[in-house]
C-alpha positions in Angstrom: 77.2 114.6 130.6 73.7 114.6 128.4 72.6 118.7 129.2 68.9 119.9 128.3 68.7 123.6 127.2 65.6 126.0 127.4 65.7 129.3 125.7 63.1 131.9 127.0 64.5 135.4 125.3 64.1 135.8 121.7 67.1 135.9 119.1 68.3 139.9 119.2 66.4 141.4 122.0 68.6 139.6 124.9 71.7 137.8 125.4 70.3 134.6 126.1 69.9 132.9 122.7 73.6 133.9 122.3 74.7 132.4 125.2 72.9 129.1 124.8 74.1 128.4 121.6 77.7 129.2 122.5 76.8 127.2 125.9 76.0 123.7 123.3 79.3 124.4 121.5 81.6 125.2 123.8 79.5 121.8 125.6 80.0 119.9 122.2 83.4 120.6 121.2 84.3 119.6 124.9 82.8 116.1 124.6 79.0 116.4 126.1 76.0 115.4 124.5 73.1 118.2 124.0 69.6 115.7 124.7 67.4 118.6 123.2 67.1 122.2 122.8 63.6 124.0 123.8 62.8 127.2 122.8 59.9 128.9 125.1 58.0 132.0 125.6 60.1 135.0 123.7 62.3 131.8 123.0 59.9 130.6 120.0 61.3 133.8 117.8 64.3 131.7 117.7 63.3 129.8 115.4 61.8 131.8 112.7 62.8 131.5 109.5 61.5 135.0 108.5 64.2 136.7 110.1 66.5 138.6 108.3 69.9 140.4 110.3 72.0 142.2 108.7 74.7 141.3 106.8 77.1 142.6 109.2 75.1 141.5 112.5 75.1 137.2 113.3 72.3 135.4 112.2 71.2 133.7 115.2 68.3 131.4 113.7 71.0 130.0 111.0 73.6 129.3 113.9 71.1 127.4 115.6 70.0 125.4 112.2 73.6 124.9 111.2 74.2 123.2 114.8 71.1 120.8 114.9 72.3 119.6 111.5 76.2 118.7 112.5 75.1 117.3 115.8 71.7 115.9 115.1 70.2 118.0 118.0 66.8 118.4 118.6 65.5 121.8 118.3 61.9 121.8 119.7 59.6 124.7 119.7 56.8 125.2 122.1 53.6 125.1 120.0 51.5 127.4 122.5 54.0 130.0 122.5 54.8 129.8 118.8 51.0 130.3 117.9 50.9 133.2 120.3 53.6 134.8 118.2 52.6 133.7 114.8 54.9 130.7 114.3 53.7 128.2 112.4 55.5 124.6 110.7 55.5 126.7 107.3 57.9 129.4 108.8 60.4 128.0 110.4 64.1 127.5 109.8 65.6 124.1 108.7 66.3 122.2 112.4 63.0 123.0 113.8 59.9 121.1 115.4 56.8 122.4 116.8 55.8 120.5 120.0 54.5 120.7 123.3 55.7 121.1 126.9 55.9 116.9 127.0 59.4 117.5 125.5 60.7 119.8 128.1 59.8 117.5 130.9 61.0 114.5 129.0 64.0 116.7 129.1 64.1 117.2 132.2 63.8 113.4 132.8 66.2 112.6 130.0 69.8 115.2 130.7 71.8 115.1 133.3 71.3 118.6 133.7 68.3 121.4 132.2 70.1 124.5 131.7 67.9 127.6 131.3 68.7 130.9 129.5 66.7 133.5 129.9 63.7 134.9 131.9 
């Protein structure tokens, strides 16, 4: 099955980005393809590359990176929302594309199923 992902909550303030990345590898490792990832509204802060955890706390944004680059996923950011929140092509993590809503509907089109996270 070829899944579509949105991610509407932001990296630490909800359990959403948590569980749509474990959502794609528990999807992955079970033989299901992952057509794109989009990250909207609160979403966008996803993919910062400015962000900084802990060193005891997960790092989110590099779990996200680490996954595009052994599956080849595409990790799409909605440009509207990223301006809004001061994300621009200069700060965000390895993995990451700015776009616009085209690429959620051609998601939508594209997977078998859009599974949303989040508000």
């Amino acid at each position: 099955m070829k899944f579509g992902i949105l991610v509407n909550e932001g990296p630490y303030q909800h359990q959403a980005a948590d569980s749509a990345y474990l959502f794609c590898k528990a999807a992955l490792d079970r033989g299901h393809e992952i057509h794109r990832v989009f990250f909207y509204h609160d979403g966008v802060n996803n993919s910062s590359r400015l962000t900084e955890p802990p060193q005891d706390d997960r790092n989110i944004v590099k779990r996200w990176s680490q996954l595009a680059e052994a599956h080849q996923i595409d990790l799409v950011v909605c440009v509207a929302a990223a301006l809004r929140r001061g994300i621009k092509d200069e700060n965000l993590a390895p993995g990451f594309r700015i776009s616009g809503l085209g690429q959620l509907v051609e998601t939508g089109i594209e997977a078998d199923r859009l599974v949303t996270f989040g508000d």
